[in-house]
Each structure stands twice: as C-alpha cells, then as structure tokens.
VMD Tcl script that draws the C-alpha trace (Angstrom):
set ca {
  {-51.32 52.05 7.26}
  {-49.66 49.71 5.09}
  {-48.24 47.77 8.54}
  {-51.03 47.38 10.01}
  {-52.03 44.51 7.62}
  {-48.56 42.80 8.11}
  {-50.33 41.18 11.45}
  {-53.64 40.33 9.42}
  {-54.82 40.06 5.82}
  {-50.71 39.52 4.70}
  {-49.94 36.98 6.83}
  {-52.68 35.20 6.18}
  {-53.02 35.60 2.50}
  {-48.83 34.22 2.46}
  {-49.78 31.25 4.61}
  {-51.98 30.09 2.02}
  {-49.44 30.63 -1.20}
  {-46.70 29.09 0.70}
  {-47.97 25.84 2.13}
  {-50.02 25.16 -1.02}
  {-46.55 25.22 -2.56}
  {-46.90 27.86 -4.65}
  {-43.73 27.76 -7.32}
  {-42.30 29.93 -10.08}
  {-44.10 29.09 -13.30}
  {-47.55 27.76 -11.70}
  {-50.80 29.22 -12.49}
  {-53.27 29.92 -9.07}
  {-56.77 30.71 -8.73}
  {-57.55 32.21 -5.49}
  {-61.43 32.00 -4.37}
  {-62.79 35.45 -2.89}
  {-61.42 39.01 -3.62}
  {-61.59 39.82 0.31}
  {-58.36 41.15 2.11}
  {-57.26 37.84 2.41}
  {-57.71 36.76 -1.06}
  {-55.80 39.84 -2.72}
  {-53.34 38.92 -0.01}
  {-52.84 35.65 -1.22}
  {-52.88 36.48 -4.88}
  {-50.32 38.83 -4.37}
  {-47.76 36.51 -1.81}
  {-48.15 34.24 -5.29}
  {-47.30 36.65 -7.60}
  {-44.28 37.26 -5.59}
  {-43.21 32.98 -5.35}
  {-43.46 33.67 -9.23}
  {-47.04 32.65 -10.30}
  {-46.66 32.78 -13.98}
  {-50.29 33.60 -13.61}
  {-53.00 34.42 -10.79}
  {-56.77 34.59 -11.13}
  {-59.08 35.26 -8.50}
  {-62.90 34.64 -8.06}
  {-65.53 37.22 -6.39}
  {-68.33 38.27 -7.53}
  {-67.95 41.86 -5.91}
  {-66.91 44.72 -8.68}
  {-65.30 46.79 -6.08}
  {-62.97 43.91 -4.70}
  {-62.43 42.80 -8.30}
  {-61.43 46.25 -9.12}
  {-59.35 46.68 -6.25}
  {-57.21 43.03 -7.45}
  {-56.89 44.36 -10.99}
  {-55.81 47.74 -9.84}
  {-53.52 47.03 -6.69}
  {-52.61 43.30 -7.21}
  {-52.48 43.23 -10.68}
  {-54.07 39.56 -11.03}
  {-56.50 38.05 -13.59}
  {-60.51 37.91 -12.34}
  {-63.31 36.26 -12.99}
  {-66.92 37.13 -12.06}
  {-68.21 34.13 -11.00}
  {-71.99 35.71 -11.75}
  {-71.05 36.34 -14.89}
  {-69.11 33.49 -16.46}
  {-68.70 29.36 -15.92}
  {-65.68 29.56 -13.89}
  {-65.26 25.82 -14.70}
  {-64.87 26.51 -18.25}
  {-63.20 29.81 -17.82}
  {-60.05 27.96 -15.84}
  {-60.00 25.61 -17.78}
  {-59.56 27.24 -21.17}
  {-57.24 29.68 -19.11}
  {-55.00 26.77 -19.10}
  {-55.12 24.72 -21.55}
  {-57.60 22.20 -20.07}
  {-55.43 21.43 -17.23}
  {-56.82 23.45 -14.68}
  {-54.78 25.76 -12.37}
  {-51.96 24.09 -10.50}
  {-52.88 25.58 -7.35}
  {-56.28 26.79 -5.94}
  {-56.69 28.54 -2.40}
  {-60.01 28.89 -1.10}
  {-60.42 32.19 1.01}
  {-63.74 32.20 1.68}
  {-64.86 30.14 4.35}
  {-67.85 28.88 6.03}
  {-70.23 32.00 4.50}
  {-69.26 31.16 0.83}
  {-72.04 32.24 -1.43}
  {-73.14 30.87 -4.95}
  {-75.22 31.66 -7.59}
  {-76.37 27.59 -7.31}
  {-78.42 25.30 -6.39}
  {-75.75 24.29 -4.19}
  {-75.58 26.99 -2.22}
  {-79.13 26.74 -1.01}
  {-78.52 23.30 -0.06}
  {-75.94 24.41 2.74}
  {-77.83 27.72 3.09}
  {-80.50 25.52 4.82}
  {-78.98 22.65 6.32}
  {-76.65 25.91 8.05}
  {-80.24 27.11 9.16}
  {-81.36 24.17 10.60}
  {-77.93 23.16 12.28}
  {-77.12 19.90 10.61}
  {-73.62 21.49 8.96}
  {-71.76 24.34 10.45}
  {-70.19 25.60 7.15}
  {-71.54 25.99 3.54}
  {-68.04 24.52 2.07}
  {-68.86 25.88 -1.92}
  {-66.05 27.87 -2.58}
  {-64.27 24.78 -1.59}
  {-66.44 22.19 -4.13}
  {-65.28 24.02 -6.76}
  {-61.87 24.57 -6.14}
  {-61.50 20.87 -5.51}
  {-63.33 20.06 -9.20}
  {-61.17 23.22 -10.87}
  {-57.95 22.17 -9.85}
  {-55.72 19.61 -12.70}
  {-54.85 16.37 -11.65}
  {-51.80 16.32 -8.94}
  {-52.80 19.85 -7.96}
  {-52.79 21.58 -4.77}
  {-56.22 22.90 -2.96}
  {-56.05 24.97 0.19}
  {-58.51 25.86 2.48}
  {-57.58 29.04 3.66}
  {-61.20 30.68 4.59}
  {-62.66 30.16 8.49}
  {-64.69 26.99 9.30}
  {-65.60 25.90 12.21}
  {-66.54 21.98 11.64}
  {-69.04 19.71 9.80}
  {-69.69 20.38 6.05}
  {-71.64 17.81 4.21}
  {-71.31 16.75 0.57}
  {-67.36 17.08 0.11}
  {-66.04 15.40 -2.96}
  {-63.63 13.33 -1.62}
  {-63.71 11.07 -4.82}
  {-62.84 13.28 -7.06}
  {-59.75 14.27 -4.53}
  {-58.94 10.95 -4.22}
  {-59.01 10.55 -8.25}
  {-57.36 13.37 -9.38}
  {-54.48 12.83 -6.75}
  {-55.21 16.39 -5.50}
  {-53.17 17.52 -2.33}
  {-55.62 19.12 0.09}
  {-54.21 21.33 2.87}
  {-55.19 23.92 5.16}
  {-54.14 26.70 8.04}
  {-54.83 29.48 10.06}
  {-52.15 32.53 9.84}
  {-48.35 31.76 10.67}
  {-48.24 35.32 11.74}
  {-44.59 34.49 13.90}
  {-43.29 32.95 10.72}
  {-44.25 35.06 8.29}
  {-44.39 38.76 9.57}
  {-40.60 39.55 9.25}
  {-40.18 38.70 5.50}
  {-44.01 40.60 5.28}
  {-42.38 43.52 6.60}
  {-39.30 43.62 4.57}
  {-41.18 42.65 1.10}
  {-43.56 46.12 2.52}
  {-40.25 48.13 3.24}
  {-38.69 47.13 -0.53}
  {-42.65 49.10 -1.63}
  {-43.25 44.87 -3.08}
  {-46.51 44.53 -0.98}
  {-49.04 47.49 -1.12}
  {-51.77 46.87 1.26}
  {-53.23 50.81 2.12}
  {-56.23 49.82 -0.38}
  {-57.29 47.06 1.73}
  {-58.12 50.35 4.21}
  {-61.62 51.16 2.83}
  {-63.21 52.83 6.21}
  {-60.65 54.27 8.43}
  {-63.49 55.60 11.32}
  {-63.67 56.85 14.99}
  {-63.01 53.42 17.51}
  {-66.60 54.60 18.79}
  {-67.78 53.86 15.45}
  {-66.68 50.24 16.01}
  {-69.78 48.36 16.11}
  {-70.86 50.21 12.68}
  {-67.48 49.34 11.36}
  {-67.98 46.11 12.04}
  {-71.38 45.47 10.99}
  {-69.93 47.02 7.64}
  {-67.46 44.38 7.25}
  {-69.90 42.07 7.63}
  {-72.45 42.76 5.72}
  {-69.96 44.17 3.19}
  {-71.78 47.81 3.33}
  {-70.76 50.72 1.08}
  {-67.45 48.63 -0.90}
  {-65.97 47.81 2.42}
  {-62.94 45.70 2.17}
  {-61.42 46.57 5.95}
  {-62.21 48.66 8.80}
  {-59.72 50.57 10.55}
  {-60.07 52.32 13.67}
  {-58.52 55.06 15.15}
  {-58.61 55.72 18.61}
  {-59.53 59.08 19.64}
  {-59.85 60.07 15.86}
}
mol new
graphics top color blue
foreach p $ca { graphics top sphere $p radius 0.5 }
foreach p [lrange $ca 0 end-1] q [lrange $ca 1 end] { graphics top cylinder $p $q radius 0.2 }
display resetview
C-alpha cells in the first residue's frame, strides 16, 4: 500500500517542499491536512524543516499529521492562525508556506463567501483563500507555493503585499518522473509512511461511492483505494 502513493499524494506533496526551496533550519506552514498536505509536510521534515505546521480544520486529518507526520497543527476554526504563526516564530512568520488546497478552499470568513458566490455565479473559477492567507502569513523574503488545483481566474489576490514583502510566489503540478525514484528509496529506508493516507480500501465497483467519499470528505476519508475484484 505504501507504493501506491509514490505516483500520487508523495510526489506531489515533494514538488511543493522542493521548489519552494525548502532548507535545513526553515520553519513551513503547509495549508490543508489532505494527502497532499501531510505529503508535503513530511518531504519538509525530511529537507530539514526545523519546524512544520499545518492548517485544516478536520480533527481526523489533523490527527492523522500529528500521529503519522509528526508536524505541528493548527485548527484554523479554533485559533487566529495569523497570530498563531506569528508568535510561533517570533513575529517573522514562517519562511515557507505551501498552499495545498486549491480552488475549493473553505473559511470560516467573510471571505470565503465572497468567492463562494462569485464561484456560483461564474465570474471567478477558484475561491483562492487558502492562498490570501498564506501570502499575508509568510515573513518578508519568504517563499509561497501554490500547490492545490486551480483552474484560472481568482479575484482579489494581494499582489501588494507580495510585491512589499518581497515574497517569492511559485507554483506546480506533480514532477512525478523527477521525483518518484528518490520517493521510492526514502519509502524502502521505512523514512516515508504513507499506508494512513489509505482510509477506504473498497471493491472497484464501489468506485463511484469511493469517490463521492473523497469528495465530500464522508466518514474521515483521506484516500480511496480500490481493489479490483476485491
């Protein structure tokens, strides 16, 4: 089982740490607790994050980072993640930030009705949240990564406040070709544990339940699996 997540949430997850740059000694806060999140958080523990955090507002997935990753959270229902971050580090802010969450990013503000609507009535394709407050969380010089799905037009970005805090703003899809072998061997060496992410392992004629699970994030789940003829 492990494996199977060396051509998905891994890859994924280590495109993110390593093309934001992630270096021994920096401190990371990783938006959403998803597969691809805990992913992430865990590729930077392994470029030497002195320390990771990472956002949700899901127990389960928080649970699952604490007890599989071994990274920091923060509930984001529960406490100003603004202030949190920032007296997590002095004031600075976290040196890197990846955003994996994407265009469905919720928020327990105003904000997120904003884009909940204009999404609804097709003047933005995304609801680009997650991404707002990485940008305003991250210190000055800092990198922010986009490493959540969207598909095109988000409206009120904050490019000032890249422009003014000299932020580096990147983004990708998975590097599966480039990343997979070293994946594998860090999985081999028992470095990266990914069986967790494995939540529902079902029948493949389950598949549109499975699915629809995923989606609507249904009874904890983190990942599907299917099995053919199981």
């Amino acid at each position: 089982m492990t494996a199977l997540f060396a051509s998905d949430a891994a890859p994924t997850g280590w495109t993110g740490a390593d093309q934001a740059g992630v270096k021994p000694g920096d401190v990371v806060a990783v938006w959403g607790a998803g597969g691809v999140g805990q992913m992430a958080a865990a590729a930077a523990q392994l470029m030497g994050a002195e320390r990771v955090i990472v956002i949700d507002r899901l127990d389960n997935r928080l649970k699952q980072v604490q007890q599989h990753i071994g990274a920091e959270t923060l509930n984001y229902e529960q406490t100003n993640i603004a202030v949190e971050l920032r007296e997590l580090t002095g004031g600075r802010g976290p040196d890197v930030c990846i955003e994996a969450v994407g265009m469905e990013a919720h928020s327990d503000g105003p904000g997120y009705l904003y884009d909940q609507v204009k999404q609804q009535l097709r003047l933005q394709t995304d609801r680009p949240t997650a991404v707002r407050h990485a940008i305003h969380a991250c210190r000055k010089g800092g990198t922010v990564f986009t490493l959540g799905v969207f598909a095109g037009v988000v409206d009120k970005f904050p490019l000032g406040a890249v422009m003014n805090k000299a932020l580096t703003l990147r983004g990708a899809q998975q590097h599966g070709h480039r990343y997979i072998p070293s994946i594998l061997e860090h999985m081999a060496r028992g470095e990266l544990k990914t069986d967790h992410l494995a939540t529902h392992v079902m029948p493949l004629d389950q598949g549109p339940r499975g699915y629809e699970m995923f989606k609507n994030k249904d009874d904890g789940c983190v990942r599907a699996v299917f099995r053919p003829g199981g």
